[in-house]
TIDOGU-399988 format. One record per residue (C-alpha): x, y, z; residue in one letter; residue number from 1. Coordinates in steps of 0.001 Angstrom, whole numbers, padded with zeros to 6 digits, m for minus. Each point is the difference from the previous one (the first is absolute). Example, Ala and Ser with C-alpha at 12.3 -4.5 7.8 and 13.67 -1.06 7.14 Angstrom:
! TIDOGU-399988
(node (012300,m004500,007800),A,1);
(node (001370,003440,m000660),S,2);
//
This chain:
! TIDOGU-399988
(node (m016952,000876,m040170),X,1);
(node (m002168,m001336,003070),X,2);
(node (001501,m001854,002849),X,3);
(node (m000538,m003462,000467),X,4);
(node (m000137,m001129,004093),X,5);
(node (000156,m003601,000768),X,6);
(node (m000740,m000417,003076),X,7);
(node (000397,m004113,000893),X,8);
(node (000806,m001502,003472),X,9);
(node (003174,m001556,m001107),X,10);
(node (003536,001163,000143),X,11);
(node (000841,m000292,m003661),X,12);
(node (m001901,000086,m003246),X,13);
(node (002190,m002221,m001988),X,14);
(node (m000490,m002807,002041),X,15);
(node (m003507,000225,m000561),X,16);
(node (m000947,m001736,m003506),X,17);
(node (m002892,002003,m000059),X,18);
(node (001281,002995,000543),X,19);
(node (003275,m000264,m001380),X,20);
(node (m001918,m000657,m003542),X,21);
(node (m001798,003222,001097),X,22);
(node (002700,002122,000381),X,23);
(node (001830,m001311,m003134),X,24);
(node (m003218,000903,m001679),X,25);
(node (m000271,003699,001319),X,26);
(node (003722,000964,m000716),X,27);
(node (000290,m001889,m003138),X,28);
(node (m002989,m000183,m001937),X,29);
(node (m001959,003325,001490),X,30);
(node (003473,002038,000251),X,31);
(node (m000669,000440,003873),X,32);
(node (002785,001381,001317),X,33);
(node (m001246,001474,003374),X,34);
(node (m000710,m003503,001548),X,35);
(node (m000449,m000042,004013),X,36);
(node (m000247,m003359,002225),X,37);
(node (m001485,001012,003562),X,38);
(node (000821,m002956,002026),X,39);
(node (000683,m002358,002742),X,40);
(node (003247,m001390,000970),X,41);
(node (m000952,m003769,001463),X,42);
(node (003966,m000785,000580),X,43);
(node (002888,003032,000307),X,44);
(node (001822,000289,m003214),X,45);
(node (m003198,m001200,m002400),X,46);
(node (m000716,003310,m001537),X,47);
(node (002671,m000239,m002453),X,48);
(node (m001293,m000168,m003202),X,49);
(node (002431,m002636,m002026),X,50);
(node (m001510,m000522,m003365),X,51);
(node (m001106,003522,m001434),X,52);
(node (002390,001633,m002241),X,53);
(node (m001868,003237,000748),X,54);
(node (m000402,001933,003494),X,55);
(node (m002638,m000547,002498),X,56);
(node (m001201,002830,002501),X,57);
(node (m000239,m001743,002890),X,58);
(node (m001458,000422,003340),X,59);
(node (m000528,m002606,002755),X,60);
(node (m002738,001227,002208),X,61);
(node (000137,m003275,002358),X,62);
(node (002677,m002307,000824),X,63);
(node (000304,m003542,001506),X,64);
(node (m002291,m002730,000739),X,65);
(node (001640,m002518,m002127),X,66);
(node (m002121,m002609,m002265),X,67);
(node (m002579,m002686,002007),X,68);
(node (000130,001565,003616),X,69);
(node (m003053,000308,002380),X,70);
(node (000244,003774,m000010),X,71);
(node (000220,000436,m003776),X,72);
(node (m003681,m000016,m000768),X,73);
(node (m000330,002610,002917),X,74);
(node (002956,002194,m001526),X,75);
(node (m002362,m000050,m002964),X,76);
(node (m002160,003033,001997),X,77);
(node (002499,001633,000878),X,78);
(node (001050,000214,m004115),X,79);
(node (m003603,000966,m000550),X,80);
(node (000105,003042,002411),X,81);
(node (003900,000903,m001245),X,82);
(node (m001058,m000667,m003643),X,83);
(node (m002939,002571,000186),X,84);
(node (001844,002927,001434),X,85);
(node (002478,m000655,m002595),X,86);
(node (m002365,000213,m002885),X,87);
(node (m001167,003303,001169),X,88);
(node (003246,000974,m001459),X,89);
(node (m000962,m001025,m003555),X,90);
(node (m001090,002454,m002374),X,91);
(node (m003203,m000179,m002280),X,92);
(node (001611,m000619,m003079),X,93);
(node (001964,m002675,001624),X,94);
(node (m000860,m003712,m000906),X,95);
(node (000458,m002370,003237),X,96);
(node (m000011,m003343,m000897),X,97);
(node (m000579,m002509,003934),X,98);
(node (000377,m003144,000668),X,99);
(node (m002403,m001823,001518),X,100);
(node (m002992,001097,002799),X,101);
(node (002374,001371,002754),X,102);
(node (001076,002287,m002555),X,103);
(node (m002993,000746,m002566),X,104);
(node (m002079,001002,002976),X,105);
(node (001585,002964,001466),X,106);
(node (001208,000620,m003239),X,107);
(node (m003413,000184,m001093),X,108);
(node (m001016,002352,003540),X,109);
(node (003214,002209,m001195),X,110);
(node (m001110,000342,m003511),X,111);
(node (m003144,001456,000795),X,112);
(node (001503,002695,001855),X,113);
(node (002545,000515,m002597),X,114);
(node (m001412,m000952,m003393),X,115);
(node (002672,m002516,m001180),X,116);
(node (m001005,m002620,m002737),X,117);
(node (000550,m003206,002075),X,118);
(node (000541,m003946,m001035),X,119);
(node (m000932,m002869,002634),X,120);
(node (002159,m002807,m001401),X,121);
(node (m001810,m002387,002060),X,122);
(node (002712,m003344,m000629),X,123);
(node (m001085,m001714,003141),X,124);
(node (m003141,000493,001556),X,125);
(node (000531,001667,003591),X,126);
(node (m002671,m001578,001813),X,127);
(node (000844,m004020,m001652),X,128);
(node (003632,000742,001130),X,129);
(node (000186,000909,003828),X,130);
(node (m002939,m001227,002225),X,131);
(node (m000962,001857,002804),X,132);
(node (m002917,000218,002460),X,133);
(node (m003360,m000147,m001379),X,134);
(node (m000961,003342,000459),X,135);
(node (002832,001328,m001519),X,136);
(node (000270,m002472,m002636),X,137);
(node (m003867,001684,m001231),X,138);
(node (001462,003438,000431),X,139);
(node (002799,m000391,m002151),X,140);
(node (m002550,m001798,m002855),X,141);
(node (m002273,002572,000070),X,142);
(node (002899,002789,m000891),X,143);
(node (001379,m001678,m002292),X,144);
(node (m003142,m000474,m001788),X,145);
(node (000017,004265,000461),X,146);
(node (003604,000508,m001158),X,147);
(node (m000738,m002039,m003715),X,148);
(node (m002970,001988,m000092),X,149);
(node (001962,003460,000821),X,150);
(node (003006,m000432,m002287),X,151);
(node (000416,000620,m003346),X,152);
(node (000675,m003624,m000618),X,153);
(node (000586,m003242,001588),X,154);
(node (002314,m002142,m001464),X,155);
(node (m000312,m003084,000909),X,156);
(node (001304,m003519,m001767),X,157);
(node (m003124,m001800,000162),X,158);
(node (m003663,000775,001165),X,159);
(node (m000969,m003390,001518),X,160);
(node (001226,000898,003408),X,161);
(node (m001947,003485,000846),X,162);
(node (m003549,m001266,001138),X,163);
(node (m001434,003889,m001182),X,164);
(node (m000234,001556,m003644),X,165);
(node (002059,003305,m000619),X,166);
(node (000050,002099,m002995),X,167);
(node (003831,000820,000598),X,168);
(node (000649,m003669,m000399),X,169);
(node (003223,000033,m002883),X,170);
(node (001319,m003584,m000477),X,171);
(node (003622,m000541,m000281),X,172);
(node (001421,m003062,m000778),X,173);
(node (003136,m000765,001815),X,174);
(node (001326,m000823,m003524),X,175);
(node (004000,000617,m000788),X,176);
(node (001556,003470,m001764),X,177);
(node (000870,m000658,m003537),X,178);
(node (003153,002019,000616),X,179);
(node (001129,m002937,002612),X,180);
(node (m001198,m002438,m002097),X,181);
(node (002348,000932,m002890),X,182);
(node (002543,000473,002487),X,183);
(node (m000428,m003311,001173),X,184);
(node (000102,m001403,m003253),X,185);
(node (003479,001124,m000505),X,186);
(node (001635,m000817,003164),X,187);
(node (m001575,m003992,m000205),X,188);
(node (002105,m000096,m003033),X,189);
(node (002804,m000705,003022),X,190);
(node (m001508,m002062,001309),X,191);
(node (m000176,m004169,m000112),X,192);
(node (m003132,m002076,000571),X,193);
(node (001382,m002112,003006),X,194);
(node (m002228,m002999,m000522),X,195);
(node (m002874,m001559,m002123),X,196);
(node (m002653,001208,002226),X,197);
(node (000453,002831,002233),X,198);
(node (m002342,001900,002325),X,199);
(node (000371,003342,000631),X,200);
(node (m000524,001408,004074),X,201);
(node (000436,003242,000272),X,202);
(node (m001257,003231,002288),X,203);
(node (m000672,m000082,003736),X,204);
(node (001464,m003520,000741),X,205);
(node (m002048,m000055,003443),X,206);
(node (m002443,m002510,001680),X,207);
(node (m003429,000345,m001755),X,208);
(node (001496,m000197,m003112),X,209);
(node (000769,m003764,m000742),X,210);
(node (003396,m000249,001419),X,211);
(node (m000451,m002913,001631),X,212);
(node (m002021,m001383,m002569),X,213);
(node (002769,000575,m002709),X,214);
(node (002182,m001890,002222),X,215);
(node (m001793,m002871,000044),X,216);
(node (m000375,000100,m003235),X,217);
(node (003668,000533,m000909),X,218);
(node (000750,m003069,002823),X,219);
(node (m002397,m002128,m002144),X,220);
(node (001493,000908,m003471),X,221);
(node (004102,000225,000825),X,222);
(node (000183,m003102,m002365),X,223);
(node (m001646,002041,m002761),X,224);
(node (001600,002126,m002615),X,225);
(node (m001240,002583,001624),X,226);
(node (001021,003376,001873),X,227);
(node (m001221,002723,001751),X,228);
(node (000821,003802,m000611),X,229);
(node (m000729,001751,003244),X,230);
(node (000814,004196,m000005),X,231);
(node (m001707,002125,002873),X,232);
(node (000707,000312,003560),X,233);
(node (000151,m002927,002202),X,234);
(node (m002413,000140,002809),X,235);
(node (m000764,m003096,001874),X,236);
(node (001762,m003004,000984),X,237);
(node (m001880,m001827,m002771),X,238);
(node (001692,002295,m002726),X,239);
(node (003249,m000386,001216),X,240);
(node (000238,m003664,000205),X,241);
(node (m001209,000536,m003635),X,242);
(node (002619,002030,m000865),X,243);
(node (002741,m002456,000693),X,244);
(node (m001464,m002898,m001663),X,245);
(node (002317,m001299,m003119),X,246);
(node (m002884,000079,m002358),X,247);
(node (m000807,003760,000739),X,248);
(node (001797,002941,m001334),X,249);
(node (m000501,003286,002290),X,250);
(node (001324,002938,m001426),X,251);
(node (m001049,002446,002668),X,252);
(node (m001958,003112,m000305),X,253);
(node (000050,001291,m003665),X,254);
(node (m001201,003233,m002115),X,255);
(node (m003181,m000442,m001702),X,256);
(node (001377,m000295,m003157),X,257);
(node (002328,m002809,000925),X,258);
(node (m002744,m001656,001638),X,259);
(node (m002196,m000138,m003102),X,260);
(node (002942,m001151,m002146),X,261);
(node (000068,m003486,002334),X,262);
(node (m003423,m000382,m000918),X,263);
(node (001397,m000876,m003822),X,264);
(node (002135,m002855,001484),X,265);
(node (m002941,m001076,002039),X,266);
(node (m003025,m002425,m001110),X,267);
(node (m002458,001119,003001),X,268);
(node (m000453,002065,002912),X,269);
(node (m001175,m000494,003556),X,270);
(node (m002023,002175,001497),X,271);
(node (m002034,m001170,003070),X,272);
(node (m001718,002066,002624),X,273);
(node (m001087,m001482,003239),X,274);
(node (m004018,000068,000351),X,275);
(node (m000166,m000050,003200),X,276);
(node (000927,003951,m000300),X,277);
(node (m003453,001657,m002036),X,278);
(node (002076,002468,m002472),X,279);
(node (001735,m002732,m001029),X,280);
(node (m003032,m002262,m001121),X,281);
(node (m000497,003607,m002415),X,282);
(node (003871,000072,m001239),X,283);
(node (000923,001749,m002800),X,284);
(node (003473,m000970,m000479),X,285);
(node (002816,002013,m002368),X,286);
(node (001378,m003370,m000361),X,287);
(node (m003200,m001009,m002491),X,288);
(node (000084,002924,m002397),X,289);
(node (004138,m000789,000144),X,290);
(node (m000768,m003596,m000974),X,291);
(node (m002348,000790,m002989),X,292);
(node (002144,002443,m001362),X,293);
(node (002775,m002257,m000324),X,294);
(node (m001562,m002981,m000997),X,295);
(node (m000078,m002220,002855),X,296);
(node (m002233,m001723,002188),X,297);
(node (m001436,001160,003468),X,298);
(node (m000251,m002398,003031),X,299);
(node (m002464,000887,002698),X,300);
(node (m002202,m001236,002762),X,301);
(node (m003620,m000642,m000698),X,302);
(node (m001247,001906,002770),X,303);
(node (001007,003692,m001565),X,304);
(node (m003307,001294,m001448),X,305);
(node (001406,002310,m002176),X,306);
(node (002143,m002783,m001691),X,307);
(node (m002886,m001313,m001734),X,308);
(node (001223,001496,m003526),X,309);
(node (002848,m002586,000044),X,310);
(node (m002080,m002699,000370),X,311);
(node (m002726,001110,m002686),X,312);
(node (002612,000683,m002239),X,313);
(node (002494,m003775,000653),X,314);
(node (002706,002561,001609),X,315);
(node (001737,m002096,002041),X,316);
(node (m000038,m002564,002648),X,317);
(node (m003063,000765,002808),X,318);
(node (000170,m001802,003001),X,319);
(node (m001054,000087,004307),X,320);
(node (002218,001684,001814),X,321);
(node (000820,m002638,002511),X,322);
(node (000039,m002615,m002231),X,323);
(node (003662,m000862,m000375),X,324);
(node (m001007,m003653,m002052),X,325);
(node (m002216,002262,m002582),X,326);
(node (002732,002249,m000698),X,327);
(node (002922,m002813,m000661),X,328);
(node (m002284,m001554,m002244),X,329);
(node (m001064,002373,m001713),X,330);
(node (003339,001823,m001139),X,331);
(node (001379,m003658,m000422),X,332);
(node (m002726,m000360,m002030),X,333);
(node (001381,003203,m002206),X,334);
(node (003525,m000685,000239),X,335);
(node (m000167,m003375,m001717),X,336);
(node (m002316,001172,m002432),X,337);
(node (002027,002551,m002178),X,338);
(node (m003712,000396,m002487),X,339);
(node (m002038,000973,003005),X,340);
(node (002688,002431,001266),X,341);
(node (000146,001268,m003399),X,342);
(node (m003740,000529,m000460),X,343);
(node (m000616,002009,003220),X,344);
(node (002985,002175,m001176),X,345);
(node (m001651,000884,m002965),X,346);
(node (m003400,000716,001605),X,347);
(node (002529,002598,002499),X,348);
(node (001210,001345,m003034),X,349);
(node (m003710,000054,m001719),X,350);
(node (m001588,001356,002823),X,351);
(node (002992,002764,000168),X,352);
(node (m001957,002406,m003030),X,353);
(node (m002732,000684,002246),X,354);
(node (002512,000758,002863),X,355);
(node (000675,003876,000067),X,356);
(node (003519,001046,000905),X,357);
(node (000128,002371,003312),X,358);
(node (001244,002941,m002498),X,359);
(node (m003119,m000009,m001889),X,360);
(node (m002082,m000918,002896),X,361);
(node (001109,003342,002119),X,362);
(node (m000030,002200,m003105),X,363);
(node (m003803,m000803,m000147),X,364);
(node (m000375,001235,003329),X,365);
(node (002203,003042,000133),X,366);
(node (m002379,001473,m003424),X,367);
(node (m002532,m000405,002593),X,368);
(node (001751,001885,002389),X,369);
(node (000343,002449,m002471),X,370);
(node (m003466,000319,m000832),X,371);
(node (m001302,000513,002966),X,372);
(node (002245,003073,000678),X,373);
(node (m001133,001155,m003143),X,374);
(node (m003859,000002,000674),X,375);
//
């Protein structure tokens, strides 16, 4: 049996959706039972791995930094150099599986010392996250164009961001596991719809993200039979205030599973990404493919590029980011309208056949894998 290496700067794979989906995926589905995670510790005490039945081999190469700091983006070379001495350790039967640039790259330098098959699981482009200097903003372009080219594939969610063609390009949808859907199914069986129209808010609950829109929105609406069901970590003062209001339910930070079964008590989501940072104008949000697959409809700000499949297909509500007055009027315009909330369910729940699960999405790929250490 090969040995799978994550290697993803984060403390802990289950609180990754992506990853967390992954894992579930190898160990479950491909019988994986020789599943590493090499790692960086943000806060002390994050490594713990709280929502795999099975054992992770862990090892934290870099620690500290926390989340949003001026030196994190710097730390970031100092995981590249760390990352690539570590991955001279690998084997070449070994599958290594990074996340993102600052780890593909010297993964890639590593594995062509050492022969590894290697995966760039490119969820956020590097170079629209951090911005630095010119000169080293064109630097870090040009090798990431090299590492897609250099892998044996590039999974990415979407190809409208990358401004260069790559043969290694493998689309995966940030779509939901079947496994947690069914799950989720089951536990929402507990659960009680807390209002006629409720929005669901859940994920990184931080500033970019429509806190403060939501609470305008929820200000505007506290007449309404209407509540919000808010899960995720609370990360602005915007959030908080949220949080507290009497027409919002926050239930914390929950499993995946548990967070897909509020979507069946739930009539839309919101998911809105601040423009004014360029990865998010190319979002590819878990929250959609969580939507479709249980039926409901998808709010989102008009700016995101990559949302234009919701609007094609009547998805959900699309509106300016900024515009507080659009928004109100447009999920008012919903809420007292139970046939138009019930039509842009069904086109969720149409649009849901063409919508691969992650399961069948990553077994695709790993036959490729396959094949390729076959020719």
């Amino acid at each position: 049996m090969k040995n799978i290496k994550i290697v993803a700067p984060l403390s802990s794979l289950s609180e990754r959706t992506r990853l967390y989906k992954l894992t579930l995926f190898l160990h479950d589905d491909l019988g994986y039972k020789n599943i590493s995670h090499i790692g960086w510790e943000r806060i002390s005490g994050e490594r713990e791995e709280k929502r795999f039945d099975f054992e992770i081999d862990k090892k934290i190469i870099l620690e500290g930094g926390g989340y949003g700091t001026g030196k994190v983006k710097w730390l970031y070379f100092l995981w590249m150099i760390k990352t690539f001495f570590y991955c001279l350790k690998f084997g070449k039967k070994d599958i290594v599986w990074a996340l993102g640039f600052e780890s593909a790259f010297p993964a890639m330098v590593a594995s062509k010392i050492k022969g590894f098959k290697l995966v760039f699981d490119d969820a956020d482009r590097f170079s629209m996250i951090f911005k630095f200097p010119s000169i080293i903003d064109k630097i870090i372009k040009f090798f990431e164009k090299l590492t897609s080219r250099n892998v044996t594939y590039h999974v990415v969610p979407g190809a409208e961001r990358y401004d260069f063609p790559s043969k290694k390009f493998y689309i995966l949808k940030n779509t939901p596991s079947e496994s947690q859907i069914e799950k989720a199914k089951q536990i929402s069986e507990n659960l009680e719809k807390p209002a006629n129209f409720v929005i669901n808010i859940n994920g990184w609950l931080g500033s970019g993200r429509g806190m403060q829109e939501a609470l305008a929105l929820t200000n505007r609406l506290e007449t309404e039979d209407f509540k919000i069901v808010l899960i995720g970590k609370l990360d602005c003062e915007a959030a908080e205030t949220l949080a507290k209001h009497k027409n919002v339910l926050y239930k914390g930070k929950l499993s995946n599973a548990e967070t897909l079964a509020n979507y069946f008590i739930s009539d839309m989501v919101l998911t809105y990404y601040d423009p004014k940072l360029e990865i998010n104008q190319y979002a590819e949000s878990n929250k959609w493919g969580d939507a479709i697959k249980t039926g409901i409809g998808i709010i989102v700000n008009e700016e995101v590029k990559s949302a234009k499949f919701i609007k094609d297909n009547d998805l959900g509500i699309i509106v300016p980011y900024n515009d507080v007055n659009a928004l109100v009027a447009q999920v008012q315009k919903v809420l007292n309208n139970s046939e138009e909330l019930k039509r842009i369910k069904q086109n969720s729940k149409n649009y849901s056949s063409v919508m691969l699960y992650y399961e069948d999405q990553l077994k695709e790929l790993f036959k490729k894998i396959d094949h390729e250490e076959t020719r």
